[in-house]
C-alpha positions as CSV (number, residue, x, y, z in Angstrom):
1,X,4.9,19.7,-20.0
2,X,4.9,16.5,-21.0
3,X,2.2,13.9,-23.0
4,X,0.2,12.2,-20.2
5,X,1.0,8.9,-21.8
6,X,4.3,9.2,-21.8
7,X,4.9,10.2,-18.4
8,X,3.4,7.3,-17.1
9,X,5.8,3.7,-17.8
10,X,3.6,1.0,-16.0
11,X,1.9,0.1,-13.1
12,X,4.3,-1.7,-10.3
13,X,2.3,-5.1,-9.4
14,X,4.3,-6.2,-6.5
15,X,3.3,-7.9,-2.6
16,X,3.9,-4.3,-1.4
17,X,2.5,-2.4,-3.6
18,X,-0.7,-4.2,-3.5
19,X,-0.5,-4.0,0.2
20,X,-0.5,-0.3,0.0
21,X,-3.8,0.1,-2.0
22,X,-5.5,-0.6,1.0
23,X,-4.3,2.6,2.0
24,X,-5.7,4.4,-1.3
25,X,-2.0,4.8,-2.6
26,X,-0.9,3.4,-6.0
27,X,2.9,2.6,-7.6
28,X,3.7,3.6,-11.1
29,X,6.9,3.1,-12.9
30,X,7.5,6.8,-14.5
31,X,10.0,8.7,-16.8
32,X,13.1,9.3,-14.5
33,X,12.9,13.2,-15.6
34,X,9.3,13.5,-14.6
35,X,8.6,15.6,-11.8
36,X,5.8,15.3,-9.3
37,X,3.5,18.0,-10.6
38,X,4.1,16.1,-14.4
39,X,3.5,12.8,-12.7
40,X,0.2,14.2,-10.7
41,X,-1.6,16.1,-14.2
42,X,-0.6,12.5,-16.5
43,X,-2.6,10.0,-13.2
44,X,-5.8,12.6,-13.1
45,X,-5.5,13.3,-16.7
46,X,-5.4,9.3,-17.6
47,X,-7.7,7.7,-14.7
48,X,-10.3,10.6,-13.6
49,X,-9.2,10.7,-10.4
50,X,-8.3,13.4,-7.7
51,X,-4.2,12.7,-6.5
52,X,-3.5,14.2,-2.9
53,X,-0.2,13.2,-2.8
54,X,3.0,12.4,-4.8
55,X,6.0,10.5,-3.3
56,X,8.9,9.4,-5.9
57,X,11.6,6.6,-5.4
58,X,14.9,6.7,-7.6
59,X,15.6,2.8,-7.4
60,X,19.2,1.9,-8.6
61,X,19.9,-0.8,-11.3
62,X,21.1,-3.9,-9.5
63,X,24.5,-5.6,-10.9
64,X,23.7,-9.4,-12.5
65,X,26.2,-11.4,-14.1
66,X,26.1,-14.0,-16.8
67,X,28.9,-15.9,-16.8
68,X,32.1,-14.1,-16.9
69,X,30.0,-11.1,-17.9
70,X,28.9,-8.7,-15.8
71,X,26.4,-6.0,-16.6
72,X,23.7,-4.0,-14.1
73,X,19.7,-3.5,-14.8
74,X,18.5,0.1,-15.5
75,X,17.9,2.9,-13.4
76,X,14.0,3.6,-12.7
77,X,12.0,6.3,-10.6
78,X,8.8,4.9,-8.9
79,X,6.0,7.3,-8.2
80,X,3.2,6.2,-5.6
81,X,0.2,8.5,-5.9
82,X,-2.0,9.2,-3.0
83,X,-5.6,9.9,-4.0
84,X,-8.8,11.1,-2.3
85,X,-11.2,9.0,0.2
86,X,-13.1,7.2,-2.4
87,X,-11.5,7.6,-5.4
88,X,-10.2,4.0,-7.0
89,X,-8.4,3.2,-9.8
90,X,-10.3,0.5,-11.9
91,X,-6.8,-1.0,-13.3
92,X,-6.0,-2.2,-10.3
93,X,-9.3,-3.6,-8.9
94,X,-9.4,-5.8,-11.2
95,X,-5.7,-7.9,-9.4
């Protein structure tokens, strides 16, 4: 198993994902190797909270040019986490 920490990248602050914590669900970047189980143990480990559910998202580096030069963005896996009726996450209340 991996260190809680480390499984866990960053928080994903976007339109949709802020539209979705009205729904109790939550979007973390996480390791692309982490599994669900890894990814449910480092969110209750690090936040004190109970997960129901774990749903990941392989999103694909996007191609960007500079110039003549054309190179693509990194790979990620996003991981929105489900918890239990009444159980918040205070880094996120705060947005």
């Amino acid at each position: 198993m991996r260190n809680p920490q480390d499984v866990l990248i960053q928080p994903v602050v976007t339109e949709k994902a802020l539209g979705l914590m009205e729904e109790n669900k939550y979007t973390f970047y996480v390791l692309p190797a982490a599994n669900k189980i890894e990814i449910k143990n480092a969110v209750q480990k690090q936040f004190d909270v109970d997960v129901l559910k774990v749903t990941t998202v392989k999103v694909r580096g996007k191609q960007r040019r500079q110039g003549r030069y054309v190179g693509k963005t990194s790979d990620r896996k996003k991981a929105i986490v489900k918890l239990k009726a009444g159980s918040k996450i205070e880094l996120f209340e705060s947005l």
